[in-house]
C-alpha angles and dihedrals in degrees: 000000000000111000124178109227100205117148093018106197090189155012125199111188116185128191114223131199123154097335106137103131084052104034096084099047101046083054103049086055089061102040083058097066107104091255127129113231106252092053092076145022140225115198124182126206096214093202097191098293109198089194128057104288091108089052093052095045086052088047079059102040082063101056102035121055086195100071131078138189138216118189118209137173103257104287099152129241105304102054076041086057102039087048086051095047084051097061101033122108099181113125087228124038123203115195104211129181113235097224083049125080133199127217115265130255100026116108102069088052084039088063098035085066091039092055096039092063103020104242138187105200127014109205122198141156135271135208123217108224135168088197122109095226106028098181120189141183106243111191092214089157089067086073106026095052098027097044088170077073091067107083104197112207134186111237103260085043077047091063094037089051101043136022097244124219129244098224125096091209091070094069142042111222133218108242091211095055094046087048095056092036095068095223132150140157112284094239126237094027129120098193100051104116090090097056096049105045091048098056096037084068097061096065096051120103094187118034129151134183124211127196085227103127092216103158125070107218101198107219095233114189096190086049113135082250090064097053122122099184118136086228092046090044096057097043080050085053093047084043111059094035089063087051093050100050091040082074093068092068093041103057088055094055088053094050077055096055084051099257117171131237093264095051087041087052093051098055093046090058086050083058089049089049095065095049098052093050089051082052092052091041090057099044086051084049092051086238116184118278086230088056086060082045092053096044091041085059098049089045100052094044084057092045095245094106130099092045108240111155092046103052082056098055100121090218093057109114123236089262093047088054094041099048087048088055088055095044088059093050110069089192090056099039 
């Protein structure tokens, strides 16, 4: 089937490695959105599969005109993403995970929005979920019919205002804005959805952010976030230390878009965060107490550690705050 992709309103691309029990239906969440096809494009990252996710996506492919796929030697997410963003021509791009869904029958209201008040990020919520058809009643109507509802930030007043999320898949993004930002995916890093996504803000002039739990985040258990491999546990280790000190860089670049100190304080207990959760990963993996010694040292010498912004967040449970209060104590920990 030949199809002209003109005007394109989205692009979705997906990574996919080893997802064959998910891909279908990720896909078949997409393809249900009141779109026509060539409105809108699906391209998968194929990132050197060994099961039968390449077979499914070509299933697709040849079913859909709309969808595309671009085969690569195992990579990992971020080269996949970065390969996707190259060839789309949508005017907004959504980053989605192939074990992950999204509720159908959203995106066309989700432009609409997008192309009434000229935005360059959508924001919206997500819902864990480990069942296979997660369905939820999302009030569009609030913002399309009360439009006064609809609080347009820039992207620094965005992260003052609301505690953003790390994930790609809770926005759709501009392309023009990614493309004269200069942004891409740090290669080779599991973990690099927070980076990005903080420093993508800052370069947005009209942002919004709706409570519609639009995504669907699949609870996988065999996720590369679940592993407890040496040789995992140390890449983790390499991995989030690179985040965290990213930030560095990071909060800097948003004192110089004129950010102000809540939004300042906000990004620096993201980079705690982090911290705290590698803490919590290792201790899960049994990891070594001289590793803790090693990344405590770095830390400090780069004024992240002790953790001070994170043990303060209002929404921290009683164990988070306490855990944080141990992990800054050698003796405890």
């Amino acid at each position: 089937i030949q199809l002209v992709m003109e005007n394109v309103l989205l692009s979705v691309i997906i990574p996919v490695y080893n997802v064959e029990k998910y891909l279908a239906r990720c896909l078949d969440s997409i393809l249900d959105q009141e779109l026509a096809l060539s409105q809108y494009e699906i391209i998968l990252v194929n990132d050197g599969s060994k099961d039968n996710s390449l077979a499914i996506a070509q299933e697709y492919q040849s079913q859909y005109a709309n969808i595309s796929i671009i085969n690569q030697e195992n990579q990992g997410s971020s080269v996949a993403r970065n390969a996707g963003r190259k060839t789309a021509k949508g005017h907004y791009l959504y980053f989605m995970d192939s074990d992950d869904y999204v509720e159908r029958c959203v995106f066309k209201k989700l432009l609409a929005i997008g192309q009434q008040h000229n935005l360059d990020l959508i924001g919206f919520d997500a819902i864990g979920t480990a069942l296979s058809d997660y369905k939820a009643d999302l009030d569009f109507e609030y913002y399309t019919n009360h439009p006064e509802h609809l609080k347009i930030y820039d992207g620094v007043s965005l992260i003052s205002n609301h505690n953003f999320n790390n994930g790609t898949w809770w926005y759709f993004i501009r392309r023009e804005v990614l493309e004269q930002s200069g942004i891409y995916f740090e290669k080779g890093i599991m973990i690099e959805d927070g980076i990005f996504t903080a420093e993508l803000l800052l370069h947005c002039k009209r942002a919004v952010f709706m409570k519609l739990n639009i995504y669907r985040y699949f609870k996988n258990p065999n996720s590369t976030t679940t592993r407890k491999t040496r040789e995992h546990i140390l890449k983790m280790i390499d991995n989030f230390k690179f985040v965290i000190l990213k930030y560095n860089s990071i909060i800097q670049k948003a004192r110089n878009f004129g950010a102000d100190d809540k939004a300042i304080l906000r990004i620096k207990t993201r980079q705690e965060s982090y911290l705290f959760f590698l803490f919590v990963r290792l201790i899960k993996a049994n990891a070594k107490f001289k590793e803790f010694l090693e990344i405590m040292a770095v830390m400090k010498a780069n004024h992240i550690y002790p953790m001070q912004n994170f043990i303060g967040v209002d929404y921290n449970s009683r164990k988070e705050k306490g855990l944080t209060y141990i992990f800054n104590h050698k003796v405890l920990l």
